[in-house]
C-alpha positions in Angstrom: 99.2 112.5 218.1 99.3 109.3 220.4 97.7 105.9 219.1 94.9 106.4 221.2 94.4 110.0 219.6 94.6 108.7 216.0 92.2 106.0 216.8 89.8 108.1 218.3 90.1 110.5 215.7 89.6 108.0 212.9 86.5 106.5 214.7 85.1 110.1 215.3 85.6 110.8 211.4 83.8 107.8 210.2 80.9 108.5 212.2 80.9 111.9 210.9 81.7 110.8 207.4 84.1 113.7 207.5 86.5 113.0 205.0 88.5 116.1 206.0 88.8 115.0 209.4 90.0 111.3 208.1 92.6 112.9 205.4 94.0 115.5 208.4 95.5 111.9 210.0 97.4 111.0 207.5 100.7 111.5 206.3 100.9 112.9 202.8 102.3 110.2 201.1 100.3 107.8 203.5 98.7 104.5 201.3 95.1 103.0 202.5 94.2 100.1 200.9 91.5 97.7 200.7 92.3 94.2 200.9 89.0 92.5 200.4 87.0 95.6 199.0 87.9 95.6 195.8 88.4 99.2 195.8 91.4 100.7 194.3 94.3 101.8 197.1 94.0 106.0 198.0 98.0 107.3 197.5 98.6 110.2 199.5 96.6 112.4 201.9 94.6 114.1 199.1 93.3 110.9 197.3 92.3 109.8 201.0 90.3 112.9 200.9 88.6 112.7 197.7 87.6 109.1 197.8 86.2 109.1 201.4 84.4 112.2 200.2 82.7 110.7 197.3 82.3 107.2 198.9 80.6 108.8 201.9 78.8 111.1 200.3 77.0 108.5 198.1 76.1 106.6 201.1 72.6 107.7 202.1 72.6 107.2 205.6 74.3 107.7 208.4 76.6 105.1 211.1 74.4 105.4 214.3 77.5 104.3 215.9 81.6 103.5 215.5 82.3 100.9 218.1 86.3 100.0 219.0 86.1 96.4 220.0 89.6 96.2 220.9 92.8 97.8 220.4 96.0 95.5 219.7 99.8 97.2 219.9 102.2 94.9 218.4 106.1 94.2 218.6 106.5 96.8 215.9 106.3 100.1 217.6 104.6 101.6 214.4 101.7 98.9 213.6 98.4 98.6 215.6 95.4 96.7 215.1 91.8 98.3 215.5 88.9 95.9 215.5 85.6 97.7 215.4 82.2 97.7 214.7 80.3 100.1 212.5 76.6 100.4 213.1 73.8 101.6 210.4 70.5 101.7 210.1 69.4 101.2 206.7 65.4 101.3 205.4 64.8 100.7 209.3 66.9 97.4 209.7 70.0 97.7 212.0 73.1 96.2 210.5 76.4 95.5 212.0 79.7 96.3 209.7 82.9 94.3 211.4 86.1 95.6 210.4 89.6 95.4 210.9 92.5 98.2 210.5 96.1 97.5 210.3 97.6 101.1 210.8 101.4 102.1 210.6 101.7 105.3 212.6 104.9 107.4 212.3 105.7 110.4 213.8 101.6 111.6 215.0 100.4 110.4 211.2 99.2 107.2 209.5 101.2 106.2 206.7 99.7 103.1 205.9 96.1 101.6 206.3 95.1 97.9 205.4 91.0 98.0 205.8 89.5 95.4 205.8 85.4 94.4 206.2 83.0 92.1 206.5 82.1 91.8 202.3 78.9 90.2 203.5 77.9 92.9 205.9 79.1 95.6 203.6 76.4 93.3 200.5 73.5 93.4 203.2 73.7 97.3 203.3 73.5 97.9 200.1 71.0 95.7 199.6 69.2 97.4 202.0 70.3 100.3 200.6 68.7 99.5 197.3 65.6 98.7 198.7 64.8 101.7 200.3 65.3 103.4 196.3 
């Protein structure tokens, strides 16, 4: 797959919440990790699969939207940046999550993933989230 195809296809995943469709991306070996999440790292293609499953799945709502805000090759043929914008709606107040990937792409397949998101968006959903019981 080209860049543009894995970005797509990740984008398309998230607002599917199709951990399936996120884990068929990736390398088997691949590493995701969350800088400022304070998640633990997903190591290989199966834990990618397992924790986007149970981290979606808890989420009671779904993104009414995954928008790429830009799309940034760099001088290493294998790293691209993805800025974009997740939208929600959560207990009827719209709420924009920011977020930044740093993918390495070899070969048609991610191998590494450095997301990262806005904490204080991420805090506001599940506030809202929390409010709606």
């Amino acid at each position: 797959m080209s860049v543009e195809e894995i970005v797509t296809a990740y984008h398309a995943a998230m607002l599917h919440k199709s951990a399936d469709e996120l884990a068929d991306l990736y390398a088997q070996d691949a590493l995701h990790e969350f800088p400022f999440g304070g998640l633990a790292p997903f190591k290989g293609r199966e834990e990618v699969r397992a924790g986007y499953r149970a981290m979606w799945g808890a989420l009671p709502f779904e993104p009414d939207e995954v928008r790429r805000v830009s799309l940034h090759l760099t001088s290493d043929p294998e790293v691209v940046l993805v800025e974009q914008d997740t939208l929600v709606t959560v207990a009827g107040q719209s709420i924009t999550v920011p977020g930044l990937l740093v993918l390495r792409i070899r070969n048609g397949r991610i191998i590494h993933t450095r997301d990262y998101m806005d904490t204080g968006a991420v805090s506001q959903v599940r506030a809202a989230t929390a409010a709606q019981g």
